[in-house]
C-alpha positions as CSV (number, residue, x, y, z in Angstrom):
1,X,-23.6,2.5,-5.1
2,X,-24.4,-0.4,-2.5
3,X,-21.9,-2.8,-4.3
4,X,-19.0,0.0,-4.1
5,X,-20.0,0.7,-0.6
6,X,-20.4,-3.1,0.5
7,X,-17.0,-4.3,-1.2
8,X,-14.9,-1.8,0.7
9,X,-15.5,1.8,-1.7
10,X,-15.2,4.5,1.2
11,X,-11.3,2.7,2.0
12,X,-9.9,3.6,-1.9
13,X,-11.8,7.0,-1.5
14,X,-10.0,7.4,1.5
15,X,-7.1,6.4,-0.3
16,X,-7.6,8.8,-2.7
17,X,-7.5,11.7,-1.2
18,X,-4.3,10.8,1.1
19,X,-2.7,10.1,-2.1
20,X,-3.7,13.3,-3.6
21,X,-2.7,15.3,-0.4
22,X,0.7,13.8,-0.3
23,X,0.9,14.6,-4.0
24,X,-0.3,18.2,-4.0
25,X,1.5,18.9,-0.3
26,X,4.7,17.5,-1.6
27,X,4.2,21.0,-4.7
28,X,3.5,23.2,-1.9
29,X,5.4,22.9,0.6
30,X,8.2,22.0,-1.2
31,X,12.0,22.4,-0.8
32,X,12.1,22.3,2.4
33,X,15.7,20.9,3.1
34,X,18.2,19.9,0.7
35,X,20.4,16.7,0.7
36,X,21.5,14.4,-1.9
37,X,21.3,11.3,0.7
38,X,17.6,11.9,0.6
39,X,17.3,12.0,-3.2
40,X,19.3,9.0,-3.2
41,X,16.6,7.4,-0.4
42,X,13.8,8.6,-2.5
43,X,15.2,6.9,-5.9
44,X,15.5,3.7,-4.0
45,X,12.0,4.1,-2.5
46,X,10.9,4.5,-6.0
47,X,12.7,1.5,-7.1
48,X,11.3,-0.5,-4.5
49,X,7.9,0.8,-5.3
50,X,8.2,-0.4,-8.7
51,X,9.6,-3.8,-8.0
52,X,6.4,-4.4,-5.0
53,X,4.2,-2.9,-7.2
54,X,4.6,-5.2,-10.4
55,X,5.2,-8.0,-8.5
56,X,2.0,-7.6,-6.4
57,X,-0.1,-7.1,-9.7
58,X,1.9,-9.8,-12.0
59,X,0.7,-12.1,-9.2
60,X,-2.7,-11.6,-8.3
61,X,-3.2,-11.9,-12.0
62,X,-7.0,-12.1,-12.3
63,X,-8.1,-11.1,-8.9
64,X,-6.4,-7.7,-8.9
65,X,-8.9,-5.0,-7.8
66,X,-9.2,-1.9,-6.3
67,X,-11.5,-3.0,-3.9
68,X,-10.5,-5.0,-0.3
69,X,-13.4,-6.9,-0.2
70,X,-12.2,-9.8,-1.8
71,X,-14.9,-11.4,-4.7
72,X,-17.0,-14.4,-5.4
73,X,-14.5,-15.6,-7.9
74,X,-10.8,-14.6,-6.0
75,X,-8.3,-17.4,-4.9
76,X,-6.1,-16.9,-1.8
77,X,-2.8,-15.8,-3.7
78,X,0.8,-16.8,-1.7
79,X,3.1,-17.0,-4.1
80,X,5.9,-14.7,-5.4
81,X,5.7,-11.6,-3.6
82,X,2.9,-12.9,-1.4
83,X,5.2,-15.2,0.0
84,X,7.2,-12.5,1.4
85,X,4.3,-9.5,2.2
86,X,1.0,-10.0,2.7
87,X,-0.2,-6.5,0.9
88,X,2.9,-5.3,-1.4
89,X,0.6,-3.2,-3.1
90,X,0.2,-1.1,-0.1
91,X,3.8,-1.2,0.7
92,X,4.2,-0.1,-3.0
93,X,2.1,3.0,-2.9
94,X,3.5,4.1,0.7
95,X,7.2,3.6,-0.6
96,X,5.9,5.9,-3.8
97,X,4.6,8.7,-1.6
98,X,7.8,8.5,0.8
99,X,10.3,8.5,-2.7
100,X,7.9,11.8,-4.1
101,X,8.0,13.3,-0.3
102,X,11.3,12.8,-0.3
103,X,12.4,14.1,-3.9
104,X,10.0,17.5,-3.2
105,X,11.5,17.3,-0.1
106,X,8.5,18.5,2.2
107,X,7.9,17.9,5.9
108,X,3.8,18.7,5.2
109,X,4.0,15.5,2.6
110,X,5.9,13.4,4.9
111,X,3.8,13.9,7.5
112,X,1.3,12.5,5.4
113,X,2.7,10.1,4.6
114,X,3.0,8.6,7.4
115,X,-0.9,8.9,7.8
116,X,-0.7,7.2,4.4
117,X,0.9,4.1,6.0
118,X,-1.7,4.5,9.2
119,X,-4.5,4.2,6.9
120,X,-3.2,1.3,4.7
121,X,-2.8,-0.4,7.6
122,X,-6.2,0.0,9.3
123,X,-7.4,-1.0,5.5
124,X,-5.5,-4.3,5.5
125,X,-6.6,-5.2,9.0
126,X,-10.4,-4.3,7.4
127,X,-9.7,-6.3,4.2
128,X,-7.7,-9.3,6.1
129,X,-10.7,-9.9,8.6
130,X,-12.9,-10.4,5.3
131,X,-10.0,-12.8,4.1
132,X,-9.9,-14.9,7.0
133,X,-13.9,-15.1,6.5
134,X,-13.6,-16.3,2.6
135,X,-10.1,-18.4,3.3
136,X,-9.8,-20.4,6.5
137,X,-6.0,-20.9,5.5
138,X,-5.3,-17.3,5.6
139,X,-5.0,-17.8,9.3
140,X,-2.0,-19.9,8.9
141,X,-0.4,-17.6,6.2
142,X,-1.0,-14.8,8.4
143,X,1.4,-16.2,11.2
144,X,3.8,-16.6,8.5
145,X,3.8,-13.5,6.2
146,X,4.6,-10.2,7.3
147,X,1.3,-7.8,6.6
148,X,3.4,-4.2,5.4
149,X,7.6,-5.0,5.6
150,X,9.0,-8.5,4.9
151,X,10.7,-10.0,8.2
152,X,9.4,-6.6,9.9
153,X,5.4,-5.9,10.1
């Protein structure tokens, strides 16, 4: 339990369970508005989901893990996606839970949603101080590389 704990468990826990809220909210309180501009947002936030997310993991290759603690064995990855956003898988699963909010079409879900993006980025700030510990170059690519939203944050 230590190792979970020590490489950063409690952050996909909390993860978790904002993932399942936006998930489960998005059922219940669903419906609340109607608009085909918003299905048509949501399909494009799934898209872009889908692109972010397979780039991000096609990528990191070997070091791809749950965990924000980076390991013993990790190199500092930059290229592809990296070279545009520092944390596309975050960006991936926050443009998921807009696409679902927005296809259930529920206020309750968005709202957490945006909690969602809150968290993800208090966990790459976390996971981001360890980086600049393991990688004194990450600095420099820092200053560079959008954290969430290329050119944006």
């Amino acid at each position: 339990m230590s190792g979970f704990i020590e490489r950063g468990g409690f952050w996909i826990a909390g993860q978790g369970v904002l993932m399942a809220g936006v998930v489960a909210g998005a059922w219940v309180w669903r419906d609340q508005w109607q608009s085909p501009v918003t299905i048509i947002l949501a399909i494009g936030a799934f898209v872009l989901a889908a692109v972010f997310g397979l780039l991000g993991a096609v990528a990191l290759g070997r070091n791809l893990t749950p965990f924000p603690k980076p390991g013993q064995r990790v190199t500092l990855v930059r290229h592809g996606i990296y070279g545009l956003v520092r944390h596309p898988l975050y960006t991936s699963v926050m443009l998921a839970s807009l696409g679902w909010t927005l296809i259930w079409a529920s206020g309750p879900a968005l709202a957490l949603t945006v909690v969602l993006g809150l968290f993800f980025n208090a966990k790459a700030a976390r996971e981001e101080h360890w980086l600049r510990e393991r990688f004194p170059e990450y600095q420099d690519y820092a200053r560079r590389v959008r954290r969430l939203i290329p050119w944006i944050y």
